[in-house]
C-alpha positions as CSV (number, residue, x, y, z in Angstrom):
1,X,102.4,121.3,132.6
2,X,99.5,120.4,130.2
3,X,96.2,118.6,131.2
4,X,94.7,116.2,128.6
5,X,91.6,114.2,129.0
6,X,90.9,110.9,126.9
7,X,87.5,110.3,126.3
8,X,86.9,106.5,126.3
9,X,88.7,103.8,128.0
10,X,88.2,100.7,125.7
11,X,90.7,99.4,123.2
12,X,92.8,103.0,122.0
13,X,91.6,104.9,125.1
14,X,93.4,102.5,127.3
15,X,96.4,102.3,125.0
16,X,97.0,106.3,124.9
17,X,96.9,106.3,128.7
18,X,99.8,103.5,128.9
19,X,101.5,105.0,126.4
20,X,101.8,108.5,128.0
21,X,102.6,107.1,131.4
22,X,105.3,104.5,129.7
23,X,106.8,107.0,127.9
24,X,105.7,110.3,129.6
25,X,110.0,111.6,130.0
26,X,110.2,111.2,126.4
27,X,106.7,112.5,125.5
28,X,107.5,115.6,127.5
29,X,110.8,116.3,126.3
30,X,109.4,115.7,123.0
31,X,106.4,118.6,123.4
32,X,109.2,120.4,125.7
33,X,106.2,120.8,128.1
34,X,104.9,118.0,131.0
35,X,101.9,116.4,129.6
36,X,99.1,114.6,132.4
37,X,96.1,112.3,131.6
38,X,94.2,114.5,134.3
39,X,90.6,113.0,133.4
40,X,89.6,109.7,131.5
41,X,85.7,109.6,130.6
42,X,83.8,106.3,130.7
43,X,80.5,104.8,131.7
44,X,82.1,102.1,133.3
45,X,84.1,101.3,136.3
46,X,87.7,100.1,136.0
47,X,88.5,99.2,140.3
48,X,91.4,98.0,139.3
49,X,93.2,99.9,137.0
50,X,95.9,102.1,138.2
51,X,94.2,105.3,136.3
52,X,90.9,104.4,138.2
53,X,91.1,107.9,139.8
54,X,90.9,109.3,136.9
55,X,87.6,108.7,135.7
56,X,84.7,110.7,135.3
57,X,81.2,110.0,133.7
58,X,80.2,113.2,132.9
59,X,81.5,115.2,130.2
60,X,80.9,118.7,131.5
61,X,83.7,118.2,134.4
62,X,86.1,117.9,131.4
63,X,84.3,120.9,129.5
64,X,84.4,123.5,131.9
65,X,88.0,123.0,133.2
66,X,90.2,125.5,132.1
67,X,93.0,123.4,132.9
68,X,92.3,120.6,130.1
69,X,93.8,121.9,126.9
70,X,93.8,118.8,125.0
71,X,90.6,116.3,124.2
72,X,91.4,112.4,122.9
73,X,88.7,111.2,121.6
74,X,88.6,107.4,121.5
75,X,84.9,107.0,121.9
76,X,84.1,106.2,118.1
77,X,81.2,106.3,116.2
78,X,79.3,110.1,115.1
79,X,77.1,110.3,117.9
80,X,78.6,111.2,121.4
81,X,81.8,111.4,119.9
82,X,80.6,114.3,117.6
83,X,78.5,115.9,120.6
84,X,82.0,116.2,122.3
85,X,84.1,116.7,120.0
86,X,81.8,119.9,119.1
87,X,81.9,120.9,122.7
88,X,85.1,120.4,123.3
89,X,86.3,122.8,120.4
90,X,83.8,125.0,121.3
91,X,85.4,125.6,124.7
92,X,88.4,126.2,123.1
93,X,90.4,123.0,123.6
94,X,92.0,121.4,120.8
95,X,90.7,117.4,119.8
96,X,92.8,114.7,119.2
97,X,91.2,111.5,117.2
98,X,91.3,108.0,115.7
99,X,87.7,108.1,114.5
100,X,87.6,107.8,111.3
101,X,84.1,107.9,110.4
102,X,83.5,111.2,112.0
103,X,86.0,112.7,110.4
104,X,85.3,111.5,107.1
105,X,81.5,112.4,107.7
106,X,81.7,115.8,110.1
107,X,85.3,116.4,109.5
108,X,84.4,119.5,107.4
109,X,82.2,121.2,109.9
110,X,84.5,119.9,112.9
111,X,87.8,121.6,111.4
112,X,85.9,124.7,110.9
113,X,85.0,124.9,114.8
114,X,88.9,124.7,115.3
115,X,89.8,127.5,113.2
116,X,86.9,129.8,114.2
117,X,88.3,128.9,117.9
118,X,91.7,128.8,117.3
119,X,92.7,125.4,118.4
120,X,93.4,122.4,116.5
121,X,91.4,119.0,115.5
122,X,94.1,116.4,114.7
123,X,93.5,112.6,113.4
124,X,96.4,111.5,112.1
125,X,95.2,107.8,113.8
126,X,92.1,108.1,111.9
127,X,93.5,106.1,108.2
128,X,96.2,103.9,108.7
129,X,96.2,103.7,112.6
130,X,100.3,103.6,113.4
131,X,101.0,104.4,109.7
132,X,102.2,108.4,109.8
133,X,99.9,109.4,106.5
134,X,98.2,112.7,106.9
135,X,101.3,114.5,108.6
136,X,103.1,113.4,105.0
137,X,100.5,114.5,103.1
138,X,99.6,118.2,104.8
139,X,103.7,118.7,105.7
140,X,106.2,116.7,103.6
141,X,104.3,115.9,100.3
142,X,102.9,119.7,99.7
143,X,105.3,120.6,97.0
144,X,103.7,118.1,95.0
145,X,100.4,118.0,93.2
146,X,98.9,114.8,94.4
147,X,97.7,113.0,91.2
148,X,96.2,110.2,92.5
149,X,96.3,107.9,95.9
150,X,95.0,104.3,96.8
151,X,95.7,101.9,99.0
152,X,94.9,98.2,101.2
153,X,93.5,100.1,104.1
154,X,91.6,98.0,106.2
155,X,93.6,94.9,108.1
156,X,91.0,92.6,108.1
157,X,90.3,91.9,104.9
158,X,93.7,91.8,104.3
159,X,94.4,88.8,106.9
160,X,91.5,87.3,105.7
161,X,92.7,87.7,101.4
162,X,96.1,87.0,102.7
163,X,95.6,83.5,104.1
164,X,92.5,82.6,101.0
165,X,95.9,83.0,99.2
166,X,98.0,80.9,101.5
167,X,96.1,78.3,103.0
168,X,93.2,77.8,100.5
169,X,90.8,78.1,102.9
170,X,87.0,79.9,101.8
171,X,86.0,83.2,103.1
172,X,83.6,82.4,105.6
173,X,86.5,79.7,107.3
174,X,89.3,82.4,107.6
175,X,87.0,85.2,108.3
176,X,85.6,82.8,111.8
177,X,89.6,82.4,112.7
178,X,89.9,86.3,112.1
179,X,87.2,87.1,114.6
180,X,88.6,84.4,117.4
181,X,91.9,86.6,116.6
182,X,90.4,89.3,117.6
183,X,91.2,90.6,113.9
184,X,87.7,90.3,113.2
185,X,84.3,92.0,115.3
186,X,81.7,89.9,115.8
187,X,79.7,91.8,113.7
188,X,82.5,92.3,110.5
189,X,80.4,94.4,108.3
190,X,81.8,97.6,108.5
191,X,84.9,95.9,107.6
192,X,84.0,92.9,105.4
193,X,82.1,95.1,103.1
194,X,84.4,97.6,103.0
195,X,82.6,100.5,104.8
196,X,85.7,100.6,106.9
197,X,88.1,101.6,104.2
198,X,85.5,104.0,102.6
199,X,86.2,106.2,105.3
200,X,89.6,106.1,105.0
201,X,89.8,106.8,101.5
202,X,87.5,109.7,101.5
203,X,89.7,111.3,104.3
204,X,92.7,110.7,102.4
205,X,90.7,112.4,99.3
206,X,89.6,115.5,101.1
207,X,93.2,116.1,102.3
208,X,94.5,115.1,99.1
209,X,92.8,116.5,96.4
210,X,90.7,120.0,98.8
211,X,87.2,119.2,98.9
212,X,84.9,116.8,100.6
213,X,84.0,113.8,99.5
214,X,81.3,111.7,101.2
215,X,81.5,108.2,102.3
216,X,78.0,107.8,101.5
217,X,78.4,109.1,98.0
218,X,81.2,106.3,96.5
219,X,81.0,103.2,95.3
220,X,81.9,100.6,97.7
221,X,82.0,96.7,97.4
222,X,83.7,94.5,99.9
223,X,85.5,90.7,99.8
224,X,82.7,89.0,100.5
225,X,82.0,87.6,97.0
226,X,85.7,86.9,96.6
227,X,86.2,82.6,96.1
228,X,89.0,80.2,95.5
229,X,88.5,80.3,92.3
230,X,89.1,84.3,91.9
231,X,92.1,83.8,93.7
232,X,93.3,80.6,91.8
233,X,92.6,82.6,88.5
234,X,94.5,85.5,89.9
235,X,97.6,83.6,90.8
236,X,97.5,81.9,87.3
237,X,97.9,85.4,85.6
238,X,100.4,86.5,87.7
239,X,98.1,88.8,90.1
240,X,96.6,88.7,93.8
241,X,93.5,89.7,94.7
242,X,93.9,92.5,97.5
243,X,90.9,95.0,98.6
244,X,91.8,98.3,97.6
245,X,90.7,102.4,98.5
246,X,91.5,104.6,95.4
247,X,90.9,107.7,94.4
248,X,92.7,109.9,91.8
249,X,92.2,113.4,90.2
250,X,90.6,113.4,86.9
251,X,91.3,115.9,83.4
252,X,89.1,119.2,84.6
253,X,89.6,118.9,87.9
254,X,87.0,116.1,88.9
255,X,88.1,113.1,91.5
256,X,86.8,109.5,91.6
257,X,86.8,107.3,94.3
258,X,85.6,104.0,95.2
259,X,86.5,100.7,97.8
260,X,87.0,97.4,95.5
261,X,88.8,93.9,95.1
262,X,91.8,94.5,92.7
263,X,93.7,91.9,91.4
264,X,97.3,93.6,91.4
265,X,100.3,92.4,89.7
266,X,102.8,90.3,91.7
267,X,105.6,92.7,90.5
268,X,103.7,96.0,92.2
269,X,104.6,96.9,96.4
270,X,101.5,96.2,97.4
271,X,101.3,92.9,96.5
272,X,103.6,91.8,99.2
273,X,102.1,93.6,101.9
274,X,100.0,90.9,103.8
275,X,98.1,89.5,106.9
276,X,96.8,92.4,109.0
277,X,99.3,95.0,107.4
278,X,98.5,98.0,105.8
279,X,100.0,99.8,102.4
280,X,98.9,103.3,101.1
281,X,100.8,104.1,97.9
282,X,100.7,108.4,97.1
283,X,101.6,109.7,93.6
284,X,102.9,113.2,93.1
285,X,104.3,115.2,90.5
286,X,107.3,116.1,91.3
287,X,108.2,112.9,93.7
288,X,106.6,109.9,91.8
289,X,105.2,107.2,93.7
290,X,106.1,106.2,97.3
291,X,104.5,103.9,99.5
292,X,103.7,104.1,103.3
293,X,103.6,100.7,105.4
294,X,103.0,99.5,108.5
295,X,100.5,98.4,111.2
296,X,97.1,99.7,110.5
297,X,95.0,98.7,113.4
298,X,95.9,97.6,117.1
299,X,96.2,98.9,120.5
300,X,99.6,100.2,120.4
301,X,100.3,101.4,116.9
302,X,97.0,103.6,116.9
303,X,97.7,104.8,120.2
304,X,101.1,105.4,119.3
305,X,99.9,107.6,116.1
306,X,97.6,109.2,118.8
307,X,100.0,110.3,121.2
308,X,102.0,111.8,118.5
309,X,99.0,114.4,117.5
310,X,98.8,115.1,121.6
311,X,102.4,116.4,121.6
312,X,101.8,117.9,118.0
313,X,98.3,119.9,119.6
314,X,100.8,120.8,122.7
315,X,103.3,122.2,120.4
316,X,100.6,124.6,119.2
317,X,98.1,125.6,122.1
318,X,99.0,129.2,120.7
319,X,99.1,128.7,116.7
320,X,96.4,126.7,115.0
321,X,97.9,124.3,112.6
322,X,96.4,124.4,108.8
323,X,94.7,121.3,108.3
324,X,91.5,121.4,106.1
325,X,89.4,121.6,103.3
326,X,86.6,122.6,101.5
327,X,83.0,121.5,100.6
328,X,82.4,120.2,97.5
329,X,79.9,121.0,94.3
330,X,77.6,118.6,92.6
331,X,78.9,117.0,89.9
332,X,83.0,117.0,91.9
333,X,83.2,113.4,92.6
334,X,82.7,111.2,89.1
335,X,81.1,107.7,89.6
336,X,83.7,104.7,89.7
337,X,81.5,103.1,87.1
338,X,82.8,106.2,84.2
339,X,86.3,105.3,84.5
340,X,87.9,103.4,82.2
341,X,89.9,100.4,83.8
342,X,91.0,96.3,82.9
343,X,88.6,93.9,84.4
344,X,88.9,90.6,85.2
345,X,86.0,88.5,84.6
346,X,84.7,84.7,85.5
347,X,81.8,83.4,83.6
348,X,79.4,80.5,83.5
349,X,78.8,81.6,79.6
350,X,79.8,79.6,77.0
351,X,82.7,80.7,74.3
352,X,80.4,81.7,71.6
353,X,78.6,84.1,74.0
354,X,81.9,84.9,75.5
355,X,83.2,85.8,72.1
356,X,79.8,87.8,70.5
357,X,80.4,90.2,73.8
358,X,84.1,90.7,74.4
359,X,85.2,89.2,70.6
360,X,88.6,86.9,71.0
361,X,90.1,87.2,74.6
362,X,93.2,85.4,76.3
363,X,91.3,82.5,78.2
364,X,92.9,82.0,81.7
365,X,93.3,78.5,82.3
366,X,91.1,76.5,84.1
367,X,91.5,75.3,88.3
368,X,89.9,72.3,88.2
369,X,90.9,71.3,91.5
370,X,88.4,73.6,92.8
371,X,84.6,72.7,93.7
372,X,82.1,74.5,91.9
373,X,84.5,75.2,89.2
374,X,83.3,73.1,86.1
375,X,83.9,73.0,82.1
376,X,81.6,75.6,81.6
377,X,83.8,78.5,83.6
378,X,85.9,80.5,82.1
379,X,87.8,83.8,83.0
380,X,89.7,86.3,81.3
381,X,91.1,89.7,81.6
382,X,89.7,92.3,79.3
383,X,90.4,95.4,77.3
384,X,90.0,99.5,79.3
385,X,86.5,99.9,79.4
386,X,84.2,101.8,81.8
387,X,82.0,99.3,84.2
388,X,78.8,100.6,82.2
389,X,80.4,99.2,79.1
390,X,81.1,96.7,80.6
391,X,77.8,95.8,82.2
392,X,76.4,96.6,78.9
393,X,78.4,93.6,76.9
394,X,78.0,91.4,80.2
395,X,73.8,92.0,79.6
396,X,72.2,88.4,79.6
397,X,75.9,86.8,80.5
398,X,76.5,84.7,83.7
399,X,78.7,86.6,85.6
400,X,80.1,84.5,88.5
401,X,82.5,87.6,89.3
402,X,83.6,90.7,88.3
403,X,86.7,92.8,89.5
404,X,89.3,95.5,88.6
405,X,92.8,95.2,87.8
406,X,95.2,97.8,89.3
């Protein structure tokens, strides 16, 4: 028999715990070992929940057991999670995670305990919740070079793009029906702005691509300044708009990445991946493109992808797992705003400025339906050019909004 402890008992917490007693005979058979939740860690009390023996408030009960091999850590956040998570591996258990934001910002430093210990720090959870991603990407995509991966990676925004699209409702309408959902939190930020799928994207990079790359350090813009009228435009050239995590190798070994509003083409996969859902499309060289989909938040599908990296961690309590990668240099990770990309662009200008800046463009036709929308708004689609150069001819314009094209 192994002993795990989960630290936390809110939303994944409680789900691993249901999820290894629902399905403990197949879990075990599965890791070809018994696996028992012998301590849950929480500040609060849970009287009536039937793994209220369980729980313990302090940490070091679940440090100094020799019995506990295995560490969930549901807590979230990078600041008692990473002062467990440190300890933990330090002790020589292995760590099992959905937090993505200490990954992506002490995932480094964290994988490097594990190997110096000999145990193993595991998040498959951590990008696209139930989605399997980094198992693909570390196991069954490593004969390839990976070129280049991107992705919708953050639910909420997608529920909330999705039914702008559908319903013709504004942002700020959908994203108060997202929150009574419970899609939303009540403070959205971290997904809204696109913080969220930052993180995700910059753990997908490391893995990808070898070396770190910072959350802090990319260029990220959220949904926020997204309107009717983008999305009327869009549909009128044939294109959604959908919030996208990219990143991609560049000629000399460089990588860019960045979190954005895309308008994508109604032809491409991704466009038809919608409310809450999650897409991550991976390009190699040797097997093309392919696309992973599936729920990328919620209770159950993260703790699902959860339990998974437990019976992976009990398969190997005597072989470390390689999962890793290196710091990077200055100068590794190129600034979104140097690569060369299609915009689409809506302007209060006039024609005659329109045309002195960009010269003769393909006018997309005008939603007058829409309030706000008036004679003097026009949008079009534009040549490759870098967002500098961009900027640059845009200088003095009235730029109403101003986003990529996949």
């Amino acid at each position: 028999m192994v002993n795990i402890a989960i630290l936390g008992f809110g939303t994944v917490g409680s789900g691993v715990a249901e999820v290894m007693r629902e399905n403990a005979q197949s879990i075990a058979h599965n890791a070809a070992e018994e696996i028992r939740v012998k301590y849950i860690l929480d500040i609060r009390d849970f009287p009536g929940s039937p793994f209220a023996d369980k729980m313990v408030r302090d940490f070091s009960v679940i440090e100094s057991d020799p019995d506990v091999r295995v560490v969930v850590e549901t807590i979230g956040g990078a600041g008692k999670a990473y002062e467990f998570t440190k300890r933990a591996l330090l002790a020589g258990k292995s760590v099992v995670t959905s937090n993505k934001e200490l990954v992506s910002t002490r995932g480094h430093e964290l994988l490097e305990i594990a190997k110096q210990r000999n145990v193993n720090y595991l998040f498959e959870a951590s990008v696209g919740g139930g989605i399997p991603i980094i198992r693909p990407i570390t196991q069954c995509l490593t004969a390839n070079e990976i070129d280049e991966i991107y992705g919708i990676l953050n639910g909420t925004t997608n529920y909330i793009l999705t039914r702008m699209i559908t319903d013709g409702a504004p942002f700020g309408e959908i994203l108060k029906d997202a929150q009574r959902l419970g899609y939303a939190e009540a403070d959205p930020t971290a997904d809204v702005e696109g913080y969220d799928a930052a993180r995700k994207i910059c753990i997908l990079a490391d893995l990808c691509f070898g070396k770190s790359v910072d959350p802090e350090r990319i260029f990220v813009e959220g949904i926020s300044g997204v309107t009717l009228e983008d999305v009327e435009y869009a549909r009128r050239l044939g294109y959604k708009i959908k919030l996208l995590g990219r990143a991609w190798r560049l000629p000399g070994g460089h990588i860019t990445a960045y979190v954005a509003p895309h308008l994508i083409s109604k032809t491409s996969l991704l466009s038809n991946v919608d409310g809450v859902m999650n897409g991550i499309v991976v390009h190699g060289n040797a097997l093309g493109e392919c696309m992973f989909y599936g729920a990328g938040a919620g209770k159950r599908p993260t703790a699902s992808a959860v339990v998974a990296d437990v019976i992976d961690a009990v398969k190997h309590l005597k072989a470390r797992k390689y999962l890793g990668w290196d710091e990077s240099e200055p100068g590794y990770v190129v600034d979104a705003g140097d690569v060369a990309t299609r915009w689409y662009l809506r302007t209060g200008s006039g024609l005659e400025e329109i045309g002195r800046a960009f010269g003769r463009v393909r006018l997309i036709s005008y939603p007058g339906e829409y309030p706000g929308a008036g004679p003097e708004e026009y949008a079009f689609a534009t040549d490759e050019m870098t967002g500098r150069e961009l900027s640059e001819k845009c200088a003095g314009m009235e730029v109403r909004s101003r986003f990529r094209i996949l």
